[in-house]
PyMOL Python script that loads the backbone (N, CA, C, O; Angstrom):
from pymol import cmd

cmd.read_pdbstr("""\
ATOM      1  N   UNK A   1       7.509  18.885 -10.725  1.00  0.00           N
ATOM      2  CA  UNK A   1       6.708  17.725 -11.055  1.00  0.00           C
ATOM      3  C   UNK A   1       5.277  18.146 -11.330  1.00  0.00           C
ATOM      4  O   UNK A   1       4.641  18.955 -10.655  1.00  0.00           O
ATOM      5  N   UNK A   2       4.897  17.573 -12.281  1.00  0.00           N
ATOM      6  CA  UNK A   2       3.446  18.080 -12.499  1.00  0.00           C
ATOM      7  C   UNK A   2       2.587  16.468 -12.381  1.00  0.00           C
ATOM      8  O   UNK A   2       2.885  15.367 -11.919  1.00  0.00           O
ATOM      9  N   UNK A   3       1.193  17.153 -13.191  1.00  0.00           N
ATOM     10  CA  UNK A   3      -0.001  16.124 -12.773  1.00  0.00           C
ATOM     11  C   UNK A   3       0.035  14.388 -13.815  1.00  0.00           C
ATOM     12  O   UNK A   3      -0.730  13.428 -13.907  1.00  0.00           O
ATOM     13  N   UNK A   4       1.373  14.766 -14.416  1.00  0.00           N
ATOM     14  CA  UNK A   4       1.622  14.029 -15.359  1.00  0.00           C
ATOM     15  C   UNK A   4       2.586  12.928 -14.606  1.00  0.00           C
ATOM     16  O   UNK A   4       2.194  11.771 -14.754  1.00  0.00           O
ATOM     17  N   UNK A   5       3.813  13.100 -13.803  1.00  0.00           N
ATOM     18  CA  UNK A   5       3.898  12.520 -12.996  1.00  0.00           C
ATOM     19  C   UNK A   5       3.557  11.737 -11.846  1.00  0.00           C
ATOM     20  O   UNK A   5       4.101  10.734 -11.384  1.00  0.00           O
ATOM     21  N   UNK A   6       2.443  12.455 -11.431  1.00  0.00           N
ATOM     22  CA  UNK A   6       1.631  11.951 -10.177  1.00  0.00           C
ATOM     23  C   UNK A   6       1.136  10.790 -10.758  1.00  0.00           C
ATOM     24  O   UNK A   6       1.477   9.743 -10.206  1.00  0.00           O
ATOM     25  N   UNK A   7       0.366  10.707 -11.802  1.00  0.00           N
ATOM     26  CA  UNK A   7      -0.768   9.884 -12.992  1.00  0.00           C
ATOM     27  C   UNK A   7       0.268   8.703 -12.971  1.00  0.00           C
ATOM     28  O   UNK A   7      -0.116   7.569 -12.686  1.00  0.00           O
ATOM     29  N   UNK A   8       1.676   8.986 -13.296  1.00  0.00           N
ATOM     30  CA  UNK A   8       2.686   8.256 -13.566  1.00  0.00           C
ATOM     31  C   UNK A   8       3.019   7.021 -12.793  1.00  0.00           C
ATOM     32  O   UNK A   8       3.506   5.998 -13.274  1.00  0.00           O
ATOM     33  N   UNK A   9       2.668   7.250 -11.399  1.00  0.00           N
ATOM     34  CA  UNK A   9       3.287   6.858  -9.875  1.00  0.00           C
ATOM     35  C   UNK A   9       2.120   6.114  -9.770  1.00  0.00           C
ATOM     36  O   UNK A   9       2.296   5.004  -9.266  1.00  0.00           O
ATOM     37  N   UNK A  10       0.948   6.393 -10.099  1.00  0.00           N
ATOM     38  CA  UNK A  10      -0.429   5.920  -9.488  1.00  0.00           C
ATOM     39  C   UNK A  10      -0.434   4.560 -10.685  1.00  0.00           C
ATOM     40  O   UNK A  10      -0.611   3.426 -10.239  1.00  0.00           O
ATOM     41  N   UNK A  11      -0.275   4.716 -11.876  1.00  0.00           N
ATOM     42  CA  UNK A  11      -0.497   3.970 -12.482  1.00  0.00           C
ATOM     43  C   UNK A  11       0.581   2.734 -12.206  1.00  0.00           C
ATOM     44  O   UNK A  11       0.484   1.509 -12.145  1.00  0.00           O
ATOM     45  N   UNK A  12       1.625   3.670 -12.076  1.00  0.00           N
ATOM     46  CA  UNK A  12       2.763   2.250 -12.234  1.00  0.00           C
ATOM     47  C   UNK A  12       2.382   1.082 -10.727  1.00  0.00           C
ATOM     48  O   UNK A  12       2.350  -0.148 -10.762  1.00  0.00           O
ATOM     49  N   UNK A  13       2.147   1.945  -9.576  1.00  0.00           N
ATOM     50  CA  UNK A  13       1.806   1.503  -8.355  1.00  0.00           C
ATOM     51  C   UNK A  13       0.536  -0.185  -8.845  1.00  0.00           C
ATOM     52  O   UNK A  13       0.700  -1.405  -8.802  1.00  0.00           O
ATOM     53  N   UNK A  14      -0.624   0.738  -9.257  1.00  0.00           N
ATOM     54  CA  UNK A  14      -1.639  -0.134  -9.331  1.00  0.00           C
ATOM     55  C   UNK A  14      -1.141  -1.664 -10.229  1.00  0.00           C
ATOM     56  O   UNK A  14      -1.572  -2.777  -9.927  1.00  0.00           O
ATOM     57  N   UNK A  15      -0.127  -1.387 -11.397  1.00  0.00           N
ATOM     58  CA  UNK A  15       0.326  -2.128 -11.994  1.00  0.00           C
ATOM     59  C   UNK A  15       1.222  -3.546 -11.562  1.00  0.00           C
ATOM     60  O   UNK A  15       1.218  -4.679 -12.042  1.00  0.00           O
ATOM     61  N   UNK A  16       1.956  -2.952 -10.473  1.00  0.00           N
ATOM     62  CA  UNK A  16       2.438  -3.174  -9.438  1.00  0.00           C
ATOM     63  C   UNK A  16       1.478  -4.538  -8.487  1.00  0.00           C
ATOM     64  O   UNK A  16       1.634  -5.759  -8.484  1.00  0.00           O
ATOM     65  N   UNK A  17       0.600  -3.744  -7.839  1.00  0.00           N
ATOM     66  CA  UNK A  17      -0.607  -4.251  -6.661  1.00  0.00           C
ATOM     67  C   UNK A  17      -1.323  -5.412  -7.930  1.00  0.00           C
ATOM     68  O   UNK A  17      -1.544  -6.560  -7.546  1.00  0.00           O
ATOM     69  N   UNK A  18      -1.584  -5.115  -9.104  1.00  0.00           N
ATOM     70  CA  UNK A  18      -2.048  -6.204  -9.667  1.00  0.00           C
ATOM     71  C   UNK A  18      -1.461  -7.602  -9.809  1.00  0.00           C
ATOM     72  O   UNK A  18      -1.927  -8.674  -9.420  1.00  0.00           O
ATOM     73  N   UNK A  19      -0.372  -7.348 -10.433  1.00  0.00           N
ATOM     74  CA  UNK A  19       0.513  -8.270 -10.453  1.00  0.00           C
ATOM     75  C   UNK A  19       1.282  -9.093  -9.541  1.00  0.00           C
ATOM     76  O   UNK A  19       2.137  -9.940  -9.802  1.00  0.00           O
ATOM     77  N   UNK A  20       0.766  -8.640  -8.262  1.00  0.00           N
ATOM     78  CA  UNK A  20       0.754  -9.365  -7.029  1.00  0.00           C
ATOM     79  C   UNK A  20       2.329  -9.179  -6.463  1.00  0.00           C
ATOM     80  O   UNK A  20       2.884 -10.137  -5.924  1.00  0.00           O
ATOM     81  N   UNK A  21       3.049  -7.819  -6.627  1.00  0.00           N
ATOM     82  CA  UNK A  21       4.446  -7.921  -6.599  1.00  0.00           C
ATOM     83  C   UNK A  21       4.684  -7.304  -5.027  1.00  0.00           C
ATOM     84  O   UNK A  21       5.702  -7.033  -4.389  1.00  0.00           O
ATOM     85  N   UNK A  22       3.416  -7.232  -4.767  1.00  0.00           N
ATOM     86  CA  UNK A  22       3.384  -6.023  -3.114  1.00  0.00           C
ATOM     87  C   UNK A  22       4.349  -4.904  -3.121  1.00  0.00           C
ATOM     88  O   UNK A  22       5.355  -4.815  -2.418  1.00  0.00           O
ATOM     89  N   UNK A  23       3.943  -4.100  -3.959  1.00  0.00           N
ATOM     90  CA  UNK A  23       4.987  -2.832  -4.071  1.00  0.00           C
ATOM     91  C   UNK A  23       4.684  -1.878  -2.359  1.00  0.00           C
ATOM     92  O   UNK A  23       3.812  -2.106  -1.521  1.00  0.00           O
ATOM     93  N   UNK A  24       5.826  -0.773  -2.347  1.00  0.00           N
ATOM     94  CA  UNK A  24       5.437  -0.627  -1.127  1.00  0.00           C
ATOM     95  C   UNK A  24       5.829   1.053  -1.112  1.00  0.00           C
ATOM     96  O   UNK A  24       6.081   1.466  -2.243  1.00  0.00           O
ATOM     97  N   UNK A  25       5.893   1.755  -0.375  1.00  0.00           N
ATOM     98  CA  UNK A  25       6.450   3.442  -0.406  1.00  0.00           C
ATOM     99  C   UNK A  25       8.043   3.285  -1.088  1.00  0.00           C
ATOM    100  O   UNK A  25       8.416   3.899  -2.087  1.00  0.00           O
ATOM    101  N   UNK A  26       8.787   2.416  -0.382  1.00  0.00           N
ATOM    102  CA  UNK A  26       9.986   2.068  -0.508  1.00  0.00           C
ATOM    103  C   UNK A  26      10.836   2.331  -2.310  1.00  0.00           C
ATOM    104  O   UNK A  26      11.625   2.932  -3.040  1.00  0.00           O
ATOM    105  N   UNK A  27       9.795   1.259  -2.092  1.00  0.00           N
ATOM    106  CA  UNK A  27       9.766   0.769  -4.044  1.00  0.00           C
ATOM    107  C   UNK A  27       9.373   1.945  -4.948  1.00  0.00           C
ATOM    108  O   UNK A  27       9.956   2.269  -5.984  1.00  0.00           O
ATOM    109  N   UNK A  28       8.136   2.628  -4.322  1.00  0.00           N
ATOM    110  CA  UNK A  28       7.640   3.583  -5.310  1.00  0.00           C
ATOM    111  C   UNK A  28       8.768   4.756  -5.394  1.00  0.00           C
ATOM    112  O   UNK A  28       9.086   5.350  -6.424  1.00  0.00           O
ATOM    113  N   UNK A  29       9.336   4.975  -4.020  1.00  0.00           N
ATOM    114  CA  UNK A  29      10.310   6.203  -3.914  1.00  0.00           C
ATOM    115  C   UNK A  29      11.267   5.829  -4.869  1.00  0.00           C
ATOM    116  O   UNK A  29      11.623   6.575  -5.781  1.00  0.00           O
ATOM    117  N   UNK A  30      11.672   4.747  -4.693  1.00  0.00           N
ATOM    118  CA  UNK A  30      13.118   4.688  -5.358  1.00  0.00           C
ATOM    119  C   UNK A  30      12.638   4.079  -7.057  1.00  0.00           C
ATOM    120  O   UNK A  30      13.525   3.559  -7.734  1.00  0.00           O
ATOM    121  N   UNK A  31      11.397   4.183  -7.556  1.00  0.00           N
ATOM    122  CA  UNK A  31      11.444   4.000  -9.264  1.00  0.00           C
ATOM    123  C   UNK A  31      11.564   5.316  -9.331  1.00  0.00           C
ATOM    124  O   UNK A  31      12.639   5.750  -9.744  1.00  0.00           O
ATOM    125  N   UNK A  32      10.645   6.135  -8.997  1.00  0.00           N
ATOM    126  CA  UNK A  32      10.315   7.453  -8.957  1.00  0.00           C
ATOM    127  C   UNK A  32      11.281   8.561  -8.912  1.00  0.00           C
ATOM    128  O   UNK A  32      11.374   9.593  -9.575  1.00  0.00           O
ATOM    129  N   UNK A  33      12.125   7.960  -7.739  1.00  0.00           N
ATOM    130  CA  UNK A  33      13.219   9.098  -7.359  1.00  0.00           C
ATOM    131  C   UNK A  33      12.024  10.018  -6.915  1.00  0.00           C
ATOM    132  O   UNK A  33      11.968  11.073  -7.546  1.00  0.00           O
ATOM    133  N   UNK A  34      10.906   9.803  -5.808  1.00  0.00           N
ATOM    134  CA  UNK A  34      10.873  10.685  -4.883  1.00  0.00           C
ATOM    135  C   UNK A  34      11.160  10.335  -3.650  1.00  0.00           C
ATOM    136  O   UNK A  34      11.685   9.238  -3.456  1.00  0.00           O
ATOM    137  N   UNK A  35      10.847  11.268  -2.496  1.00  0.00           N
ATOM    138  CA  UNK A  35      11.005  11.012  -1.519  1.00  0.00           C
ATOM    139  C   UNK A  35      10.092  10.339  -0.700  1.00  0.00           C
ATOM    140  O   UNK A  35       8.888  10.429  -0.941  1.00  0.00           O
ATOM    141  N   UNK A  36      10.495   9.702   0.200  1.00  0.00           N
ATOM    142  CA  UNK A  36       9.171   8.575   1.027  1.00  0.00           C
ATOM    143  C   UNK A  36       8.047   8.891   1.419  1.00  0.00           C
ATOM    144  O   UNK A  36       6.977   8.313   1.234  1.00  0.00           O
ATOM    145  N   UNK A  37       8.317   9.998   2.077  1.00  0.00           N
ATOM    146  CA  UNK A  37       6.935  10.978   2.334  1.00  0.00           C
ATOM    147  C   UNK A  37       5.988  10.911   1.029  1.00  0.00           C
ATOM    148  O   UNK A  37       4.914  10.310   0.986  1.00  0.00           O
ATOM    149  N   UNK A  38       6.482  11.518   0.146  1.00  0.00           N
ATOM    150  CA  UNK A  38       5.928  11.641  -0.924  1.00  0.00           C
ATOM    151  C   UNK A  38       5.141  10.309  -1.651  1.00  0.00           C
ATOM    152  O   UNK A  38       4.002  10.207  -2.107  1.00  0.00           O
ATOM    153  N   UNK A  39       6.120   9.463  -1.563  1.00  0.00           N
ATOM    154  CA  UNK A  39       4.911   7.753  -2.105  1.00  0.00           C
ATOM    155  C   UNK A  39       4.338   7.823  -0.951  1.00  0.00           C
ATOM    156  O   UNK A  39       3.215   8.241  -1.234  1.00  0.00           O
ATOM    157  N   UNK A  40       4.389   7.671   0.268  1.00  0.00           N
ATOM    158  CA  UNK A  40       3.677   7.342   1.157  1.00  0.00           C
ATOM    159  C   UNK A  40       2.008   8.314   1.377  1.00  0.00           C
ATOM    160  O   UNK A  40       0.966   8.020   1.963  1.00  0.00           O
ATOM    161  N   UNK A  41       2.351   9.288   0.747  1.00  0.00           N
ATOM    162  CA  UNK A  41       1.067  10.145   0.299  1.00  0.00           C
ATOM    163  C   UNK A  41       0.711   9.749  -0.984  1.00  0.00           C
ATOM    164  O   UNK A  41      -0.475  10.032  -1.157  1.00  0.00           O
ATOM    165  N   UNK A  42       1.087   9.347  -1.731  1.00  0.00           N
ATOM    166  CA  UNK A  42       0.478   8.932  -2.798  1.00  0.00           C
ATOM    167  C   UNK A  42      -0.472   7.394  -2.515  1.00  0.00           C
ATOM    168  O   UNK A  42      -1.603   7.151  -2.935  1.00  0.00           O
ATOM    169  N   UNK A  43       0.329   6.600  -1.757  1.00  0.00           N
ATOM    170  CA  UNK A  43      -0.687   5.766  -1.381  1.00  0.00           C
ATOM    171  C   UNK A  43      -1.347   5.537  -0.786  1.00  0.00           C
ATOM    172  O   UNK A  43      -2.159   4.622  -0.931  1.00  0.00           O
ATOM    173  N   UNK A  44      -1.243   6.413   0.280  1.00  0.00           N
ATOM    174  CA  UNK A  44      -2.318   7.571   1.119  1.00  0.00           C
ATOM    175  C   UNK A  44      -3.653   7.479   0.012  1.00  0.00           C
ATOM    176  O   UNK A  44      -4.687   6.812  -0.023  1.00  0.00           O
ATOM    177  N   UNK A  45      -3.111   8.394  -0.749  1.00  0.00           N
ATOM    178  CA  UNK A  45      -4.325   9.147  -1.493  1.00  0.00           C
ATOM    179  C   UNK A  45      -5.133   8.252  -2.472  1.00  0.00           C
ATOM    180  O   UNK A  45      -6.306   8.517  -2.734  1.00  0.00           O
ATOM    181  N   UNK A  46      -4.624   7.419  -2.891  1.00  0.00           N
ATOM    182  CA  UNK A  46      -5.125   6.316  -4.010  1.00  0.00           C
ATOM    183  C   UNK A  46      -6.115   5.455  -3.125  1.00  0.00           C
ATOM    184  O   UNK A  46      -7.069   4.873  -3.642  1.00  0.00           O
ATOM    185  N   UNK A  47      -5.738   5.374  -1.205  1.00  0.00           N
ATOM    186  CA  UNK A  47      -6.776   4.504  -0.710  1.00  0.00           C
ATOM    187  C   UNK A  47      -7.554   5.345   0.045  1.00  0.00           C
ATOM    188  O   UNK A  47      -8.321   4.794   0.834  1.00  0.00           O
ATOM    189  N   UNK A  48      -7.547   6.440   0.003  1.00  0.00           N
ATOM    190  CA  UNK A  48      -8.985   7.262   0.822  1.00  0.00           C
ATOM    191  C   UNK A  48      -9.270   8.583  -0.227  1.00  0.00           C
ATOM    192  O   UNK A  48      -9.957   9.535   0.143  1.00  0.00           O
ATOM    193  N   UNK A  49      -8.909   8.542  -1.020  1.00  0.00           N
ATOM    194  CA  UNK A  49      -9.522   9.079  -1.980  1.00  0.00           C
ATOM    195  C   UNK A  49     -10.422   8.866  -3.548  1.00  0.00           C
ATOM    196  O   UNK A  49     -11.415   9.351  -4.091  1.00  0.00           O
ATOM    197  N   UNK A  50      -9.258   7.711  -3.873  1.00  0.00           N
ATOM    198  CA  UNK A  50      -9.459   7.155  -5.054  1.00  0.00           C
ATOM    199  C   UNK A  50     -10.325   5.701  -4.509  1.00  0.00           C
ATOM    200  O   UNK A  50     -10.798   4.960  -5.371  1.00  0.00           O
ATOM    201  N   UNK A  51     -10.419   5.506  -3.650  1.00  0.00           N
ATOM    202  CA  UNK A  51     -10.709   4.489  -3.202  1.00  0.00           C
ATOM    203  C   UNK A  51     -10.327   3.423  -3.489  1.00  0.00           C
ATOM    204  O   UNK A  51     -11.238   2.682  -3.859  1.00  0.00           O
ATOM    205  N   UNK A  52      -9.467   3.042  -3.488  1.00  0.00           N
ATOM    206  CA  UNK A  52      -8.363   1.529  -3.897  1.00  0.00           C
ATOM    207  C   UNK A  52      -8.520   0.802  -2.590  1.00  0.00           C
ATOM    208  O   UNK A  52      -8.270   1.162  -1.440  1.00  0.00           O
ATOM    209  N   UNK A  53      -9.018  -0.354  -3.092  1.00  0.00           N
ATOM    210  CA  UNK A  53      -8.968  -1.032  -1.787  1.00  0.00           C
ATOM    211  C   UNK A  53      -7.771  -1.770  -1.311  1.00  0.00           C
ATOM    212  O   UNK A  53      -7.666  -2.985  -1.141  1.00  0.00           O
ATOM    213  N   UNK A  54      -6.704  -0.653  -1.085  1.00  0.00           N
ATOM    214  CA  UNK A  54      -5.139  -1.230  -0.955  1.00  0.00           C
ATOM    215  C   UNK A  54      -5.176  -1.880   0.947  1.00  0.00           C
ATOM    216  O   UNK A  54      -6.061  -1.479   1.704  1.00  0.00           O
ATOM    217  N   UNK A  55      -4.401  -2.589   1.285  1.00  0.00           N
ATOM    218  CA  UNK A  55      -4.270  -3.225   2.398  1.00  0.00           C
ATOM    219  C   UNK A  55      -2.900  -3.535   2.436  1.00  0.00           C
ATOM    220  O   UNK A  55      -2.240  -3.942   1.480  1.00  0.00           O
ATOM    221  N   UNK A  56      -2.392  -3.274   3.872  1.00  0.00           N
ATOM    222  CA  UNK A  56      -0.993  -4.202   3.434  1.00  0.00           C
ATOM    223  C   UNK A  56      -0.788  -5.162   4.482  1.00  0.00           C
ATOM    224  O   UNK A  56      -1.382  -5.216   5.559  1.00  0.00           O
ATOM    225  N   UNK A  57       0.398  -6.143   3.915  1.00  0.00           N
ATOM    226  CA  UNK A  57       0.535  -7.441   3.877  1.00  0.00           C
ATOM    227  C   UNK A  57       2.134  -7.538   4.539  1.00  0.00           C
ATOM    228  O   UNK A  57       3.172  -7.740   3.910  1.00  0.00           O
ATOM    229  N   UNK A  58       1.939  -7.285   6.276  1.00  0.00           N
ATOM    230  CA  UNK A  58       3.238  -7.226   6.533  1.00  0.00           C
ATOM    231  C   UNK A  58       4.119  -8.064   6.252  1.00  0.00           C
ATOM    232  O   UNK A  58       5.266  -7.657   6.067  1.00  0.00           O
ATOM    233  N   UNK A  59       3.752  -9.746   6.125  1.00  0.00           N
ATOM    234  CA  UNK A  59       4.807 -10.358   5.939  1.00  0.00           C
ATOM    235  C   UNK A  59       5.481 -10.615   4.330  1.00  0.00           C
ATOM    236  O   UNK A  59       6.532 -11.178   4.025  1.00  0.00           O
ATOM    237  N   UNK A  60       4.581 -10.057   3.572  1.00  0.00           N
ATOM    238  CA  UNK A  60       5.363  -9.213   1.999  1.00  0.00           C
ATOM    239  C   UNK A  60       6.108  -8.027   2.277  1.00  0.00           C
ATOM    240  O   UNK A  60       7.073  -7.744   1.567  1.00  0.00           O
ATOM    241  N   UNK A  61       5.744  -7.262   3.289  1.00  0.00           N
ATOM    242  CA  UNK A  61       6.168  -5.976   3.383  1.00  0.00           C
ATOM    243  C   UNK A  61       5.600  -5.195   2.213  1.00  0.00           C
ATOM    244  O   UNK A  61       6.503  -4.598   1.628  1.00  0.00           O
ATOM    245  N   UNK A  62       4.272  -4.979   1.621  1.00  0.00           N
ATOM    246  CA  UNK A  62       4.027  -4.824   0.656  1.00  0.00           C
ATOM    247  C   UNK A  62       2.343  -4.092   0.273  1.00  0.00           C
ATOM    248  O   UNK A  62       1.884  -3.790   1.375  1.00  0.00           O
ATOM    249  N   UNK A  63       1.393  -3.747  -0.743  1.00  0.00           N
ATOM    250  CA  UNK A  63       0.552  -3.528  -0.601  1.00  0.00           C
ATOM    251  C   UNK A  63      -0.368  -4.567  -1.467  1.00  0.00           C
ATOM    252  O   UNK A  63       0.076  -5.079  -2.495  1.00  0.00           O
ATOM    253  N   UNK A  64      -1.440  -4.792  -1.067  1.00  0.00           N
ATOM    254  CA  UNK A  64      -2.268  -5.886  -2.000  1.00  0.00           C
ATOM    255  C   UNK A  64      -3.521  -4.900  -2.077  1.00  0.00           C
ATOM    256  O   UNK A  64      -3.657  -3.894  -1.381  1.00  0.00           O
ATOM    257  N   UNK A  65      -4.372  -5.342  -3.001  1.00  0.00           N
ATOM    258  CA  UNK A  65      -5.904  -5.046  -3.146  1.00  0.00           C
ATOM    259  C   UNK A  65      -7.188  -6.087  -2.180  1.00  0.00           C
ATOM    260  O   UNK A  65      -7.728  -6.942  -2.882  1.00  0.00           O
ATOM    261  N   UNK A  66      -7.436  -6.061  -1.390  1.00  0.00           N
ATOM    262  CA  UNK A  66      -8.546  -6.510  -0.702  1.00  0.00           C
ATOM    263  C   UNK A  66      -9.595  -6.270  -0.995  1.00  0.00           C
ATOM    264  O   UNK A  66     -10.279  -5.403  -0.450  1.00  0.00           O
ATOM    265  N   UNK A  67     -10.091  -7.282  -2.300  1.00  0.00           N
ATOM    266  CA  UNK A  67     -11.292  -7.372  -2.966  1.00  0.00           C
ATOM    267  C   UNK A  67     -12.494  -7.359  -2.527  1.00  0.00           C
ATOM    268  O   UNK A  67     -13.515  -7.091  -3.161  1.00  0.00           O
ATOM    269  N   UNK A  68     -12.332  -7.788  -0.910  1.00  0.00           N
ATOM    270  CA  UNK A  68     -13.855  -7.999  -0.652  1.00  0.00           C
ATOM    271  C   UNK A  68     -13.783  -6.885   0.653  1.00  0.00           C
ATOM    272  O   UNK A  68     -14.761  -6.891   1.401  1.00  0.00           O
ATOM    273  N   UNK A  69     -12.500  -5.789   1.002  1.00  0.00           N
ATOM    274  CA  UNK A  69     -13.155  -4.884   1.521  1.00  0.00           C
ATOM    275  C   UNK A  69     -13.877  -3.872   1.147  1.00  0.00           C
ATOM    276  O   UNK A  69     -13.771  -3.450  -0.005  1.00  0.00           O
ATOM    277  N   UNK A  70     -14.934  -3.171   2.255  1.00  0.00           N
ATOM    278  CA  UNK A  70     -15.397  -2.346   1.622  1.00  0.00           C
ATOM    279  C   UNK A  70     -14.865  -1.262   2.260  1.00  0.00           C
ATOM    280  O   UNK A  70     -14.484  -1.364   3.426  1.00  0.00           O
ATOM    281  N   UNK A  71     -14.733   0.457   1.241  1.00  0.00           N
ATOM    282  CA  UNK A  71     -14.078   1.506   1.989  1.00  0.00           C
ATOM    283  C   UNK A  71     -15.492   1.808   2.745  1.00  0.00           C
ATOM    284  O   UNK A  71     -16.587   1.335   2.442  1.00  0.00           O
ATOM    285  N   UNK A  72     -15.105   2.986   4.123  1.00  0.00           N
ATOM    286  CA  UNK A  72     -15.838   2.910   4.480  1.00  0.00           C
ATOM    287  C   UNK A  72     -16.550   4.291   4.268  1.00  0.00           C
ATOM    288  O   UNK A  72     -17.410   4.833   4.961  1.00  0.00           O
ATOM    289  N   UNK A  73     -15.840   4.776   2.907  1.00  0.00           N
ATOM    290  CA  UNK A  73     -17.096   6.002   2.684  1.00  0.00           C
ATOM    291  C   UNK A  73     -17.714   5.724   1.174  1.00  0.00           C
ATOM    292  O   UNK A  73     -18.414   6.522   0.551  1.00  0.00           O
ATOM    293  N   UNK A  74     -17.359   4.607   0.794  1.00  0.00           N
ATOM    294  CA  UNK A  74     -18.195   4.223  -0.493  1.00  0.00           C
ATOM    295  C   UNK A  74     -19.596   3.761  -0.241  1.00  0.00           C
ATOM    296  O   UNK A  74     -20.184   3.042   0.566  1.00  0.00           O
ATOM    297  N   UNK A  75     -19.905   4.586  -1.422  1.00  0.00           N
ATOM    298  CA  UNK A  75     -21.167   5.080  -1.670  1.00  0.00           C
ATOM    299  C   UNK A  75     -22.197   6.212  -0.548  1.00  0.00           C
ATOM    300  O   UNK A  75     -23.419   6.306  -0.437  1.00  0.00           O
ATOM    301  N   UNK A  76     -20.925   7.036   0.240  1.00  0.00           N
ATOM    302  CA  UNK A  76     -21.672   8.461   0.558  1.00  0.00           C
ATOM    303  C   UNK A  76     -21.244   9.257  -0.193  1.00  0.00           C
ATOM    304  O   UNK A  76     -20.276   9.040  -0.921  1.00  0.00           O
ATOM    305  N   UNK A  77     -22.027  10.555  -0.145  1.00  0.00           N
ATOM    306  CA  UNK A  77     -21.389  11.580  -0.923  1.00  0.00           C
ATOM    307  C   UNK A  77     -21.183  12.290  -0.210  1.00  0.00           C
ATOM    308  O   UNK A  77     -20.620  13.338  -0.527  1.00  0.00           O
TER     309      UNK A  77
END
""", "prot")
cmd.dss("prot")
cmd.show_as("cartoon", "prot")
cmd.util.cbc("prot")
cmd.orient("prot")
């Protein structure tokens, strides 16, 4: 798998979280055909890296965007 895939997962995810469908590791593993670990680091990484303000929404079982949180290393460097 390369960086073309990863791009792949992140995008479809966010596409996902927009559309208000509460996608979740679950979901991402099984479009993907990876393993859980693996989405579950990806959405790991999209919210403390990329800074997505993802949150989840146990009784969706799912992830949403929480517009009015703030991360808590935005805007250090």
């Amino acid at each position: 798998m390369g960086i073309k895939n990863i791009y792949e997962r992140f995008i479809w995810f966010d596409n996902q979280v927009r559309a208000k469908k509460y996608p979740n590791a679950t979901s991402l593993a099984a479009r993907f055909e990876v393993s859980l670990k693996t989405a579950q680091r990806d959405i790991d990484f999209m919210r403390d890296r990329l800074l997505c303000p993802l949150d989840y929404d146990s009784s969706q079982k799912g992830y949403y965007y929480d517009l009015l949180k703030k991360h808590p290393r935005e805007g250090s460097i």
